[in-house]
PAKE-106655 format. One line per field, with one value per residue (C-alpha): residue number from 1; chain; x, y, z. Coordinates in Angstrom, 1 decimal, decimal comma. Each point is the difference from the previous one (the first is absolute). Example, Ala and Ser with C-alpha at 12.3 -4.5 7.8 and 13.67 -1.06 7.14 Angstrom:
REM PAKE-106655
n [1 / 2]
chain [A / A]
u [12,3 / 1,4]
v [-4,5 / 3,4]
w [7,8 / -0,7]
END
This chain:
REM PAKE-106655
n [1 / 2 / 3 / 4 / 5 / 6 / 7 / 8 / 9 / 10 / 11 / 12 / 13 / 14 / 15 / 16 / 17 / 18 / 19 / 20 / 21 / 22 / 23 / 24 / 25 / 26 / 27 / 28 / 29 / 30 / 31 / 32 / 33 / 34 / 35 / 36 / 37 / 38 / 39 / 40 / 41 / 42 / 43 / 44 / 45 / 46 / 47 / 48 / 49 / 50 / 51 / 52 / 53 / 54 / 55 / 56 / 57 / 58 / 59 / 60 / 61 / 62 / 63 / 64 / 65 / 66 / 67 / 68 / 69 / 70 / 71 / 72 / 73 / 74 / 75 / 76 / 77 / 78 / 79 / 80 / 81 / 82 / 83 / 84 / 85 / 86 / 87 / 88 / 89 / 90 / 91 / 92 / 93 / 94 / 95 / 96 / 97 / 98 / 99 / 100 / 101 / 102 / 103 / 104 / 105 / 106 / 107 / 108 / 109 / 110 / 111 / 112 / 113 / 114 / 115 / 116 / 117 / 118 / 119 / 120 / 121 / 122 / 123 / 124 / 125 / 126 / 127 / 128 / 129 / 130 / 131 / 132 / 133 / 134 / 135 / 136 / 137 / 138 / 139 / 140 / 141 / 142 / 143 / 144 / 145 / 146 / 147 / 148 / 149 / 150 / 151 / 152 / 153 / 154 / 155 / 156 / 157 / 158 / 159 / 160 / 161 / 162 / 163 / 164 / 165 / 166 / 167 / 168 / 169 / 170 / 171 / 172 / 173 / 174 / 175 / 176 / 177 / 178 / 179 / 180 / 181 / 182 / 183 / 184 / 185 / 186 / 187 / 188 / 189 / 190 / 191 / 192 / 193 / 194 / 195 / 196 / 197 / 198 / 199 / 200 / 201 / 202 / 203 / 204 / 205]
chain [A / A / A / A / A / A / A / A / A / A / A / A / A / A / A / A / A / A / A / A / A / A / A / A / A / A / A / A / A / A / A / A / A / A / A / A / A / A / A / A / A / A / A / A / A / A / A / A / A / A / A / A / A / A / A / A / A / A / A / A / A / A / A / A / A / A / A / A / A / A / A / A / A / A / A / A / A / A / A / A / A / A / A / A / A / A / A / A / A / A / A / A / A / A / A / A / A / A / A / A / A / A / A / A / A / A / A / A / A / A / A / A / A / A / A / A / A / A / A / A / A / A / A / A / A / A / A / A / A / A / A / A / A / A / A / A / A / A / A / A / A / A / A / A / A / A / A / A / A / A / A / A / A / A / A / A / A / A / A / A / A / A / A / A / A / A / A / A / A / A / A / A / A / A / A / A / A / A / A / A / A / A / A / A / A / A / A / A / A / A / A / A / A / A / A / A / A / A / A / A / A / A / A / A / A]
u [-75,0 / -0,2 / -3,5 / -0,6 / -0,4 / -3,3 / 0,4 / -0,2 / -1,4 / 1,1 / -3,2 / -3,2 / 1,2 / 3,4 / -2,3 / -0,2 / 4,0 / 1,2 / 1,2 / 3,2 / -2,7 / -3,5 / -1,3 / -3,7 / -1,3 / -0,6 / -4,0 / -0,6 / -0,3 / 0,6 / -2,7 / 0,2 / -1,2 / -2,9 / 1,0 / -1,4 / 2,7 / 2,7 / 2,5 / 2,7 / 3,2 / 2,6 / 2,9 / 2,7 / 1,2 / 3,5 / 0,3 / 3,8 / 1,7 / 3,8 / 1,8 / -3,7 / 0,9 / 1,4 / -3,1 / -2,3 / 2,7 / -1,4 / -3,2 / 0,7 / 2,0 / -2,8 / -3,0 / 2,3 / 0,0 / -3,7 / -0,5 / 1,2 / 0,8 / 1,4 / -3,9 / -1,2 / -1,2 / 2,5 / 1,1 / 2,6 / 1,9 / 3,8 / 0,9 / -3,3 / 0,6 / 3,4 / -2,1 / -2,7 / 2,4 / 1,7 / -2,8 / -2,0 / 3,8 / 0,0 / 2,9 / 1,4 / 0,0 / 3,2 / 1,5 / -0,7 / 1,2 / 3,4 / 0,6 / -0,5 / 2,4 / 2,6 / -0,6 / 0,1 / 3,1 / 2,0 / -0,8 / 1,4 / -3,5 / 0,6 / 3,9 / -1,1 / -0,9 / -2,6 / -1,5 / -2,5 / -0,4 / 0,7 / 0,9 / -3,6 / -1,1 / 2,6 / 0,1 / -4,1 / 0,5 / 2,8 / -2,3 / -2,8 / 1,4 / 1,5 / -3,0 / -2,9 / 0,0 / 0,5 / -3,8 / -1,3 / -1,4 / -2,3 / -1,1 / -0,4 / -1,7 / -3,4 / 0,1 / 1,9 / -0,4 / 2,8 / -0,8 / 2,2 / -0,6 / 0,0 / 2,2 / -1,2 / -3,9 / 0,8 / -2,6 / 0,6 / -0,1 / -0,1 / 1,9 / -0,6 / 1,5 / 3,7 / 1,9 / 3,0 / 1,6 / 1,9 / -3,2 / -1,2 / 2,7 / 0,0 / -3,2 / 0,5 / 2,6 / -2,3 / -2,2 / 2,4 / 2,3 / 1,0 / 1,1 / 3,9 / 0,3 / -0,4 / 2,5 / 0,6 / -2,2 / -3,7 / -2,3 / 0,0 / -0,3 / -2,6 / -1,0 / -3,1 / -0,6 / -1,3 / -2,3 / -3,2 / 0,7 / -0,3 / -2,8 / 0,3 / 2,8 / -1,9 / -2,7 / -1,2 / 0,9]
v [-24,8 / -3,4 / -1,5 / -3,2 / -3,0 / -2,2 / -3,1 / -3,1 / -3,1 / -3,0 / -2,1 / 0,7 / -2,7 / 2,2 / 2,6 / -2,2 / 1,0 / 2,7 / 2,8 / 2,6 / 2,9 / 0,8 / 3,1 / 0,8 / 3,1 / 2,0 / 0,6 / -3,8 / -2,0 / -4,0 / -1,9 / -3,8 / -2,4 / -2,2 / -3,0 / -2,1 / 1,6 / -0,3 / -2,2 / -2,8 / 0,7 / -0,4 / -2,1 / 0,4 / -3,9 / -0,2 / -3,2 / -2,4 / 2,7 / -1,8 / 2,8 / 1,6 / 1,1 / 3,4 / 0,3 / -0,4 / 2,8 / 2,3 / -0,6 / 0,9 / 3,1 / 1,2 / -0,4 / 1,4 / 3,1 / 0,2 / -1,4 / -1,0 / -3,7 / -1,2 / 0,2 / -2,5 / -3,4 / -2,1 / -3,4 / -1,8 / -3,2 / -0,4 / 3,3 / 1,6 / -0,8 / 2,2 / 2,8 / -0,2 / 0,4 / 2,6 / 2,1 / -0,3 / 1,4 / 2,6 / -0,8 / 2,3 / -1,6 / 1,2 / -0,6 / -3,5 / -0,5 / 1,9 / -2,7 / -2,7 / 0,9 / 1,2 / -3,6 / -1,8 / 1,8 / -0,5 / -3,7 / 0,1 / -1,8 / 0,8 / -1,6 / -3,6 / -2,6 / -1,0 / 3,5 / 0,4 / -4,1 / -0,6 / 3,3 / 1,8 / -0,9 / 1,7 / 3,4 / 0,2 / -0,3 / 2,7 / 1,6 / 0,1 / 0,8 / 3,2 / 1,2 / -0,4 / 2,4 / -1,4 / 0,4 / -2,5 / -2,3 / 2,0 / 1,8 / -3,1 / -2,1 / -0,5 / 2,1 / -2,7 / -3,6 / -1,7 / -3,2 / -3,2 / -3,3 / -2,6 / -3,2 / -3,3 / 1,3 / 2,9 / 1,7 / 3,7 / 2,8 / 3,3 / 1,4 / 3,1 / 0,2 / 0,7 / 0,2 / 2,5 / 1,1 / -3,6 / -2,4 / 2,6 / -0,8 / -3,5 / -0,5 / 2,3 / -2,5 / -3,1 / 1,4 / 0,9 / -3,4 / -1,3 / -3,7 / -0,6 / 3,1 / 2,6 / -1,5 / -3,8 / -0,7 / -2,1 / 1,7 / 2,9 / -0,6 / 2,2 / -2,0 / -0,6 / -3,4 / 2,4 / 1,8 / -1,6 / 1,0 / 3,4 / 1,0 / 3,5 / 0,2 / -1,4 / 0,7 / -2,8 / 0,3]
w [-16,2 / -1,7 / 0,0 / 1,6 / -1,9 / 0,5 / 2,1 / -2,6 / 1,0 / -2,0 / 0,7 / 1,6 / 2,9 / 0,6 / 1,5 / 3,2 / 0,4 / 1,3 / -1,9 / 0,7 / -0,1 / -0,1 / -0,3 / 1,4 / -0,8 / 3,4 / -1,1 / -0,4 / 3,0 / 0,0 / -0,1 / 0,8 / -2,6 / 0,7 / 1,9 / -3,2 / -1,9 / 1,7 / -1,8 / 1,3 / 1,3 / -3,6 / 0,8 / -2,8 / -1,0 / -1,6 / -2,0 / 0,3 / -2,8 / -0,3 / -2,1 / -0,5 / 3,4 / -1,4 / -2,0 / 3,2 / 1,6 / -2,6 / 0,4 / 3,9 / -1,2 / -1,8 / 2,6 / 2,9 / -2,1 / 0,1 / 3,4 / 3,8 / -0,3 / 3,5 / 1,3 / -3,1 / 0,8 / -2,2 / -0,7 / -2,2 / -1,1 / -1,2 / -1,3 / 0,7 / 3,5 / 0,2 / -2,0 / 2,4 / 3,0 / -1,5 / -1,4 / 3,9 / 1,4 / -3,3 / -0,4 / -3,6 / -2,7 / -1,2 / 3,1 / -0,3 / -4,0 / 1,3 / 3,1 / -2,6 / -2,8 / 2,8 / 2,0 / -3,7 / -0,9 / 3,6 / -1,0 / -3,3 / -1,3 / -3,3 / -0,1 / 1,4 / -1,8 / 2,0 / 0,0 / 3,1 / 0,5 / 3,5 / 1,3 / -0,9 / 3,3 / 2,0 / -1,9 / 0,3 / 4,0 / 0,2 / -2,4 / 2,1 / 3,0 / -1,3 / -1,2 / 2,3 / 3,0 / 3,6 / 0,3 / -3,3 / 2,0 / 2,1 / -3,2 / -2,2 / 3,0 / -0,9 / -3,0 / -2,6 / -0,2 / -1,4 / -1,6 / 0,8 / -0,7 / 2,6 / -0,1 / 0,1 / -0,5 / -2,8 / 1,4 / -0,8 / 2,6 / 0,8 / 3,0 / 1,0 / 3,5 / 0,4 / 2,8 / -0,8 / -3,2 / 0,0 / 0,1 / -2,8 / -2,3 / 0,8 / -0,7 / -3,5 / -0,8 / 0,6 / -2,3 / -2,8 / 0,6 / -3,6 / 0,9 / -0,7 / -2,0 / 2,7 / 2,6 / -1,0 / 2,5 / -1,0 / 2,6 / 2,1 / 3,9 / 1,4 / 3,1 / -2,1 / 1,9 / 2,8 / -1,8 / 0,6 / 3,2 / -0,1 / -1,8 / 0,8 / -2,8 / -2,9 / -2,7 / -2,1 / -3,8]
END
């Protein structure tokens, strides 16, 4: 019988996460900490990552090993958005690196001239919609914030309710909109002029 490994935290705020298995001796009981001592709720920020983006996907490969990410407060801008959304859905890594290169390679990225300018956006989209489950936007409401910025104000927000899988990716998109580059297109439209309006949506950034 192989002996189990140790659980590993990475840093001493990680403990507030919530690990794949914890083993409490049948003898000990749990005892609550003082209320003095109990810490803040961790919320995992993923910076705007461009092609970092695969590094960030790492990162969430590594901490899914060590722990249950779809119940961790999280928010992200840009790229760190999409790895926010698809570490609360834990979603495989691997799974999405595969959809990627197959969706780059049905596009024949690497034969235009162009490369990915003005047909990033599109792929991203499909790319996201084949990956998240049917269910992403109840587990990633109220758990991620994903930081747009708002047009003529750039004030920058964090929406964190979604109505389906769509208004999910939408807003994903909004946040990780490259003017020009990603679809030719200067701004993404994200009925942000409404936004004030519903306050239940937002955190301020």
């Amino acid at each position: 019988m192989q002996q189990q490994q140790p659980e590993r935290v990475l840093l001493p705020e990680l403990e507030l996460l919530v690990p794949q298995q914890r083993v409490v001796p049948a003898a000990a009981a749990p005892v609550a900490p003082p209320a003095a001592a109990v810490k803040p709720r961790l919320t995992l920020s993923w910076a705007g990552s461009g092609i970092f983006f695969w590094w960030q996907l790492g990162a969430v490969q590594y901490l899914a090993q060590q722990f249950r990410l779809g119940g961790v407060p999280m928010v992200g801008a840009s790229g760190g958005g999409l790895a926010a959304v698809l570490a609360t859905c834990e979603v495989e890594p691997e799974a999405v690196m595969d959809s990627a290169y197959r969706l780059a390679s049905e596009h024949r990225i690497w034969e235009r001239p162009l490369g990915l300018m003005g047909t990033w956006g599109g792929i991203i989209e499909h790319w996201l919609d084949e990956l998240l489950p049917a269910n992403a936007a109840e587990r990633c409401r109220g758990q991620v914030g994903i930081v747009v910025t708002q047009l003529p104000s750039c004030r920058q927000l964090a929406i964190s309710d979604f109505a389906d899988k769509e208004d999910l990716i939408n807003v994903a998109m909004a946040s990780a909109h490259v003017p020009i580059f990603l679809d030719w297109k200067v701004r993404a439209l994200l009925s942000l002029l409404l936004l004030p309006f519903q306050p239940s949506r937002l955190q301020h950034v």
